[in-house]
C-alpha positions as CSV (number, residue, x, y, z in Angstrom):
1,X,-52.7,34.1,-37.1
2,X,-56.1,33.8,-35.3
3,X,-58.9,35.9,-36.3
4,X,-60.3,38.6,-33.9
5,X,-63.0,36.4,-33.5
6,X,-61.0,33.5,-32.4
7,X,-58.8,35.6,-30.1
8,X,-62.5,36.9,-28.9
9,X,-63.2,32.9,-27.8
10,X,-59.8,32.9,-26.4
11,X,-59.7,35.6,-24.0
12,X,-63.6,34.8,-22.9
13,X,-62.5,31.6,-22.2
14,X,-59.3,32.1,-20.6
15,X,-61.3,34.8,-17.9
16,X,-64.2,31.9,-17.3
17,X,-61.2,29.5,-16.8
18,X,-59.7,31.8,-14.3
19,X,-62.8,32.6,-12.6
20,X,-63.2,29.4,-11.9
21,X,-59.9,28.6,-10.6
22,X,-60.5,31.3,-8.3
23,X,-63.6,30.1,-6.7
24,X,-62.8,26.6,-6.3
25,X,-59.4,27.9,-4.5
26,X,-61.6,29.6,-2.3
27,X,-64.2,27.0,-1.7
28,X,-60.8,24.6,-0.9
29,X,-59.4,27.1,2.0
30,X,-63.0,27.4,3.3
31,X,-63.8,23.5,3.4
32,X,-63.1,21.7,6.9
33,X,-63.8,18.3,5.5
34,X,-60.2,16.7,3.8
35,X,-62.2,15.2,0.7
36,X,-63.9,17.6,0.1
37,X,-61.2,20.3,0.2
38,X,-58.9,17.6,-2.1
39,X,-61.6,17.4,-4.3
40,X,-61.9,21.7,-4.9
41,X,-58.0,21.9,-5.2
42,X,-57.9,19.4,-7.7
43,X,-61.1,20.9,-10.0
44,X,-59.0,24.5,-9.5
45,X,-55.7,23.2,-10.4
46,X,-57.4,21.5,-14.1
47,X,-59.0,25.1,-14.5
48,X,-55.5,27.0,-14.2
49,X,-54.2,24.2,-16.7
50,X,-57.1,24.8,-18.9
51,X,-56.6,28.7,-18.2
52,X,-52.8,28.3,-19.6
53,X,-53.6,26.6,-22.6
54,X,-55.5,29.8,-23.6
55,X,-53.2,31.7,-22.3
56,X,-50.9,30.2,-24.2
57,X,-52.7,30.4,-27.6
58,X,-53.1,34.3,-27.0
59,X,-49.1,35.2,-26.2
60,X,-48.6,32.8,-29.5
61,X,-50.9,35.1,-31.3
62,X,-48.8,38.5,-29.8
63,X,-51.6,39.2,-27.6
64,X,-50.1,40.9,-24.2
65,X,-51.8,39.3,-21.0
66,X,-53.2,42.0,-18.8
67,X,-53.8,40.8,-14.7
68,X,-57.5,39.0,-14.5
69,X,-60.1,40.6,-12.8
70,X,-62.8,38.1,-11.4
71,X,-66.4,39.2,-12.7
72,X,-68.6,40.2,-10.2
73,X,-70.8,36.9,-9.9
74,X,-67.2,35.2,-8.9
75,X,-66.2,37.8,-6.2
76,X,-69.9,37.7,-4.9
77,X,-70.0,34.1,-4.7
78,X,-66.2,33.7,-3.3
79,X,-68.0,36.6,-0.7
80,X,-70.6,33.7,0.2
81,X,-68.9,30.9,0.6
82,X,-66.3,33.3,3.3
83,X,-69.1,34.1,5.4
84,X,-71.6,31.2,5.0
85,X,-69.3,28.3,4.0
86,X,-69.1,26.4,0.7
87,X,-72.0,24.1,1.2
88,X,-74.1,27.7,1.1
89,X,-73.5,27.6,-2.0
90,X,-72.7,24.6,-3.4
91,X,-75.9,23.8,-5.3
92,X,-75.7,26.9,-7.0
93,X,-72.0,25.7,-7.9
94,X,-73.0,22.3,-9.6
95,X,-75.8,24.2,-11.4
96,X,-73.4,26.7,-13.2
97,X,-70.4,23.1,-13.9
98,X,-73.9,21.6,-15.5
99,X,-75.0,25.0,-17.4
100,X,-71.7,25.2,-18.9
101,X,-70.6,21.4,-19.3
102,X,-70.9,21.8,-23.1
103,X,-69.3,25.2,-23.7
104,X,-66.6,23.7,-25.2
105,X,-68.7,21.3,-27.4
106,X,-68.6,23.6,-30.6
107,X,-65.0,24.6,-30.1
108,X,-62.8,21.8,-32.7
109,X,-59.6,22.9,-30.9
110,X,-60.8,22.1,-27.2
111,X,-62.2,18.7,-27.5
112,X,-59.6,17.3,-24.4
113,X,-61.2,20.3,-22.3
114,X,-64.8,19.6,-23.4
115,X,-64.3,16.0,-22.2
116,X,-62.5,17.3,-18.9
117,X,-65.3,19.9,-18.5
118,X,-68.4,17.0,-18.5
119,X,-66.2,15.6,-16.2
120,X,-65.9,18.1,-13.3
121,X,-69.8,18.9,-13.8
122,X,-70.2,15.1,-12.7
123,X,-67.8,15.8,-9.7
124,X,-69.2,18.5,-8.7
125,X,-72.5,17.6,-9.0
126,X,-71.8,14.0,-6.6
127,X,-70.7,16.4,-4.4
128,X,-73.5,18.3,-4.5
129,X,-75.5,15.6,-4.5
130,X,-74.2,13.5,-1.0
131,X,-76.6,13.3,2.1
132,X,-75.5,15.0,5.5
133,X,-73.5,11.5,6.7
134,X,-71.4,12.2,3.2
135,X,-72.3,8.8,1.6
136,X,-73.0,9.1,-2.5
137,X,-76.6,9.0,-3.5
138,X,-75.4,6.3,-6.0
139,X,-75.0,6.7,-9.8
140,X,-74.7,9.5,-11.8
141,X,-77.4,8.9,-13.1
142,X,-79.3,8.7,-9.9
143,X,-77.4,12.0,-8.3
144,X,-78.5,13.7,-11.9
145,X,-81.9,13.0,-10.4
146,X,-81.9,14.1,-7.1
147,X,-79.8,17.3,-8.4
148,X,-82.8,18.2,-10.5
149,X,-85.2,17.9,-7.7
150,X,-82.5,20.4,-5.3
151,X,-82.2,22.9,-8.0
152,X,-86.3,22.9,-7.8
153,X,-87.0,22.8,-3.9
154,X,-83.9,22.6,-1.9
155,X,-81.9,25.6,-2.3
156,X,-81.7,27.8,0.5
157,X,-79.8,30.3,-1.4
158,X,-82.2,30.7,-4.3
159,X,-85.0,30.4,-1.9
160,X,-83.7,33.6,0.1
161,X,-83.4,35.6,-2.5
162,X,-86.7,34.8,-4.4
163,X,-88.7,35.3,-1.2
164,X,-86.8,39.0,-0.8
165,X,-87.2,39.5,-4.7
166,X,-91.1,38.9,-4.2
167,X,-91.8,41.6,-1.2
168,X,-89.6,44.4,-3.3
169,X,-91.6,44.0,-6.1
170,X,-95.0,43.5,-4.6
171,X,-94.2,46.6,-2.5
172,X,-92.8,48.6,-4.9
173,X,-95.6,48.0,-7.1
174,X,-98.1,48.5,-4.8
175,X,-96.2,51.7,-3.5
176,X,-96.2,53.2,-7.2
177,X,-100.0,52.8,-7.9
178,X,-100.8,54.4,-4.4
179,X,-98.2,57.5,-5.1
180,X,-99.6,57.6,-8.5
181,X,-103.0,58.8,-7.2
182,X,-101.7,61.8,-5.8
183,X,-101.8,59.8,-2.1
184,X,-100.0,61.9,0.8
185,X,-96.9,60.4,1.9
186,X,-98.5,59.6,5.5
187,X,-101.2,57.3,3.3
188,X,-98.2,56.1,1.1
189,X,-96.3,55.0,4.3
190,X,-99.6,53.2,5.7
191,X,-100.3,51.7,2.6
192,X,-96.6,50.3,2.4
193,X,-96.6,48.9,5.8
194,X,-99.9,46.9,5.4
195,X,-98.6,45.6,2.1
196,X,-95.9,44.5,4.2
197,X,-97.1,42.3,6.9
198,X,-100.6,41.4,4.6
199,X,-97.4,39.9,1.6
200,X,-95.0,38.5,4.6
201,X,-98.4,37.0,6.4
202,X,-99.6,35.7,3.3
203,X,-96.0,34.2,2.3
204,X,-95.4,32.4,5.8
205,X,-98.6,31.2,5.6
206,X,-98.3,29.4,2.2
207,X,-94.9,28.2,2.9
208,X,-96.1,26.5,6.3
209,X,-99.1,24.6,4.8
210,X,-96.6,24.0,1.8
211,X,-94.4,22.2,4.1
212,X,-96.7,20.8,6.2
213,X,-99.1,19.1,3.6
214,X,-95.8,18.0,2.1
215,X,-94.9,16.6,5.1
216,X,-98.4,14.8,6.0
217,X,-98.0,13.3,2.3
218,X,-94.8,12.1,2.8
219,X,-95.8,9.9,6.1
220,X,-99.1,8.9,3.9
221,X,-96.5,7.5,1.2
222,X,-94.0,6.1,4.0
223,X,-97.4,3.9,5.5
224,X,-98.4,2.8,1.9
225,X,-94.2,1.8,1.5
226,X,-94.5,-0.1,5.4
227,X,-98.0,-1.9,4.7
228,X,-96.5,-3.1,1.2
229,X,-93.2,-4.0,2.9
230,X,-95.4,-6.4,5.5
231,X,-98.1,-7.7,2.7
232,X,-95.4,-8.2,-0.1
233,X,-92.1,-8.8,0.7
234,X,-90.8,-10.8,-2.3
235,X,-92.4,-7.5,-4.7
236,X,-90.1,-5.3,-2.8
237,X,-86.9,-7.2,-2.8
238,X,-87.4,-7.2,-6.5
239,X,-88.0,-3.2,-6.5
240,X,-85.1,-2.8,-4.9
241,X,-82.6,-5.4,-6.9
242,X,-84.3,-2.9,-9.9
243,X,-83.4,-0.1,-8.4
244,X,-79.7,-1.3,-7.8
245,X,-79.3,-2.4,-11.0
246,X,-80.7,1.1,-12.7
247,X,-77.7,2.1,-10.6
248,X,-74.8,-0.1,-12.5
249,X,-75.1,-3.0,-10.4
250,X,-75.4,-6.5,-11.9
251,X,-78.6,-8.4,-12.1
252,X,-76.6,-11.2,-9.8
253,X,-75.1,-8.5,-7.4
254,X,-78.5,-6.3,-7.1
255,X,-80.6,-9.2,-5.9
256,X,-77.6,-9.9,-3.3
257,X,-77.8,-6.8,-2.0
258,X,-81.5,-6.2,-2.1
259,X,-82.2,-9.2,-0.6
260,X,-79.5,-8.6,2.3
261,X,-81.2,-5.2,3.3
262,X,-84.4,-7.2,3.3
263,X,-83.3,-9.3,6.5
264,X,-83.9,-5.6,8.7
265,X,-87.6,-4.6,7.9
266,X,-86.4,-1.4,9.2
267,X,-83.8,-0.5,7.1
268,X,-85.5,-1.8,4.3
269,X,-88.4,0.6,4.6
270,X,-85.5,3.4,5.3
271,X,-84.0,2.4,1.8
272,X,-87.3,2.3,0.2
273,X,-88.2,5.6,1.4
274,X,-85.2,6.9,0.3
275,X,-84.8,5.4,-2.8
276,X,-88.4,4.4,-4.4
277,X,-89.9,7.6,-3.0
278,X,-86.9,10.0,-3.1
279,X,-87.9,11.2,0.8
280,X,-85.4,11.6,3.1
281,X,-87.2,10.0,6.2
282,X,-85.2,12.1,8.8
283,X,-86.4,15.3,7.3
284,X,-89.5,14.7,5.4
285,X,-89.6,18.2,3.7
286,X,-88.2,20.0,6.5
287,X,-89.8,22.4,10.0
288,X,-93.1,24.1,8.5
289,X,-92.7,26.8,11.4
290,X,-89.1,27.7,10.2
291,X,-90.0,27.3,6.6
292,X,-92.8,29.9,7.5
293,X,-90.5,32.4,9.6
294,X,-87.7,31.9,7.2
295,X,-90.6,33.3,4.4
296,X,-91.8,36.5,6.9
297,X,-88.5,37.9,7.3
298,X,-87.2,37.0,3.9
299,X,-90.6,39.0,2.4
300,X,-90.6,42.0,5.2
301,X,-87.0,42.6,4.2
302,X,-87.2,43.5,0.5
303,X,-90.7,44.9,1.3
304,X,-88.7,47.3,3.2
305,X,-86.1,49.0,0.2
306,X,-89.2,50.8,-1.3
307,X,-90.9,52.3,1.6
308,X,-87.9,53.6,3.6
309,X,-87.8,56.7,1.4
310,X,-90.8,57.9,2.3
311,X,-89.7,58.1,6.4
312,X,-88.2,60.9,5.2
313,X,-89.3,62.6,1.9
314,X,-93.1,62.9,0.6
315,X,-94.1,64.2,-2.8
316,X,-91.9,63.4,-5.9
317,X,-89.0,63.9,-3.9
318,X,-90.3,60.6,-2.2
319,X,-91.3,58.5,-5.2
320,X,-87.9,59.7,-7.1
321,X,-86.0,58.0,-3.8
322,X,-88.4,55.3,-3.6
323,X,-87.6,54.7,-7.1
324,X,-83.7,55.2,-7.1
325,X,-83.8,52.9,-4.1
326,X,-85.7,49.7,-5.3
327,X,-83.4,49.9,-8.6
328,X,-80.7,49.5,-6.7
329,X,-82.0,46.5,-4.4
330,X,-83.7,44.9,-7.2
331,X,-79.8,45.3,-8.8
332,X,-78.5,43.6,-6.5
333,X,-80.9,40.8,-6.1
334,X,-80.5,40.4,-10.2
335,X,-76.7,40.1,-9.1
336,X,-77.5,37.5,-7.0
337,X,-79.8,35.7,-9.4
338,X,-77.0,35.0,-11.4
339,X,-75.2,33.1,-9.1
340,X,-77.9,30.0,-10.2
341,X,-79.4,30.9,-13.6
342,X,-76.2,30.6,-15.5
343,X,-76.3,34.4,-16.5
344,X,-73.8,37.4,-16.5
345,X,-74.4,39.0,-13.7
346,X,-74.7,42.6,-15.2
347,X,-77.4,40.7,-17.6
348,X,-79.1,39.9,-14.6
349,X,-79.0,43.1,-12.7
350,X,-80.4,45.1,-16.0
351,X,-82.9,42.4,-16.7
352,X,-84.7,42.9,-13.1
353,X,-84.5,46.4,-12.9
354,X,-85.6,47.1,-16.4
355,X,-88.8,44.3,-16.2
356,X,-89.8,45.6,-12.4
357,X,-89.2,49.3,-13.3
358,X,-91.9,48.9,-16.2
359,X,-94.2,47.0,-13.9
360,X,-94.1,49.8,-11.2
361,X,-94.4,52.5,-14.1
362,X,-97.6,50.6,-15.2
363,X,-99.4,50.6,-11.6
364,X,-97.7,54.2,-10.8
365,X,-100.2,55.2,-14.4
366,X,-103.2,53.1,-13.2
367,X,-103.0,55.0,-10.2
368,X,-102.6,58.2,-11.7
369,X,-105.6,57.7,-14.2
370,X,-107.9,56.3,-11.6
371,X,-106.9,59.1,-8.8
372,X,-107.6,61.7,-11.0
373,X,-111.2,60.0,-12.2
374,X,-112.0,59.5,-8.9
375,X,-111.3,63.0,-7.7
């Protein structure tokens, strides 16, 4: 018989196994491209084959199965992917097949499913990983690459809710300290609304000379890649035929190749961008202006959670709303959070609440101590 710890393993992995299953059913149904949705059915079918071996190891061990119920990061993210589609949140996908690629490392009796496991991280992760016309970015090594620069800079979903995340807590904050000092809840309301459009000005215009300087760079690095391509072709065939062959090509194949891309100077500055500098010449870092609109509303709307209670209340009565109502929308961004830093999502919801709940308590006393020194 299996010790309670050992069924402990079981049934945690048998409900990850499961959740899984779940969400890559979902992200089949919702996927309009046939590879793609082949792909997801095949990764959901090896998790309900993994989810029966577990399943199996409990019944041997008189454990009675009771129905699943998907954890609350799964139903949120199966949520997502209805209403925005899977690529919304397919980066955040590959980053919890990575995070969890090893889980079943330390476990002697699941070494087939550990294999299985890298496996489907790698999948997941090419898929993740493939340009808008659906062609492979190249090895895994190279996708690994790219993957770690999208986790970083290129997704949307993380971006959203970070950029909400910032204006509920700056607000909230700044709300607290102002309340603190005894402030009238006309003064409180003032002061909330020009935190508001001072953080959402301030964001948009960070994220718009972000993008933009990014983008200036990138042409500065595409010129340099040109004027080298015209001065010294023979140096950048044999970049290229390197670059190939860090991919798995042959040393005989990679100068083939690099030298037939060579013949079209154009397309062999397009490769080079693409491959030597990692730019995507197309984008080059994206639309400043809808980077910086995207940051405004993103930063006006969890700006807002903390100063709607005071539309309506004043006093304590006010902050005791203000407070009851930032807990719960910095829940629920924690909730979100977990959908890409590996984490529970209850782990995640406590975590912000508790961290930004002391950090408001800290300005609401600063405020107190320096309105009543003041007055």
């Amino acid at each position: 018989m299996a010790s309670q710890a050992e069924l402990k393993r079981f049934k945690s992995n048998l409900a990850d196994e499961l959740d899984s299953a779940a969400l890559y059913d979902t992200l089949a149904r919702a996927e309009t491209k046939e590879d793609k949705r082949r792909v997801y059915a095949e990764l959901a079918s090896a998790e309900r084959r993994h989810a029966d071996i577990w399943a199996a190891k409990l019944k041997a061990n008189g454990v009675s199965l009771q129905p699943h119920r998907l954890s609350a990061k799964t139903c949120l993210m199966r949520a997502l992917v209805r209403v925005f589609g899977p690529d919304f949140v397919l980066r955040s996908v590959a980053a919890n097949e990575m995070a969890d690629r090893d889980k079943y490392a330390g476990q002697p009796d699941a070494a087939q499913m550990s294999r299985e496991e890298r496996y489907h991280a790698d999948i997941v992760q090419e898929v993740a990983s493939r340009g808008k016309n659906g062609t492979s970015r190249g090895s895994s090594i190279a996708a690994a690459e790219s993957w770690h620069r999208g986790v970083a800079s290129g997704n949307d979903l993380r971006a959203a809710v970070l950029g909400a995340n910032d204006g509920l807590v700056t607000n909230f904050c700044l709300i607290m300290g102002v309340a603190g000092a005894g402030s009238n809840s006309k003064t409180v309301l003032f002061t909330a609304f020009a935190g508001l459009v001072a953080g959402a000005v301030s964001m948009a215009l960070g994220e718009w000379l972000s993008v933009t300087n990014a983008r200036e760079l990138a042409r500065t690095q595409i010129a340099k890649e040109a004027d080298e391509l015209e001065q010294m072709p023979e140096a950048e065939r044999h970049e290229l035929a390197l670059i190939y062959q860090a991919k798995g090509l042959d040393a005989v194949e990679a100068r083939r190749v690099a030298a037939e891309i060579m013949r079209d100077k154009d397309k062999a500055l397009e490769t080079l961008t693409r491959e030597e500098l990692g730019l995507d010449p197309a984008e080059l870092g994206g639309n400043p202006w809808t980077a910086a609109l995207a940051s405004f509303a993103l930063f006006a709307v969890g700006a807002i959670i903390p100063a709607i209670a005071f539309l309506w209340s004043s006093g304590e009565r006010g902050i005791v709303q203000c407070v009851v109502l930032s807990g719960i929308g910095l829940a629920g961004i924690g909730v979100f959070t977990s959908i890409f830093n590996g984490r529970g999502a209850l782990l995640s919801a406590v975590r912000q609440v508790v961290i930004c709940l002391a950090a408001a308590a800290c300005t609401f006393g600063l405020g107190r101590v320096l309105g009543v020194s003041l007055s």
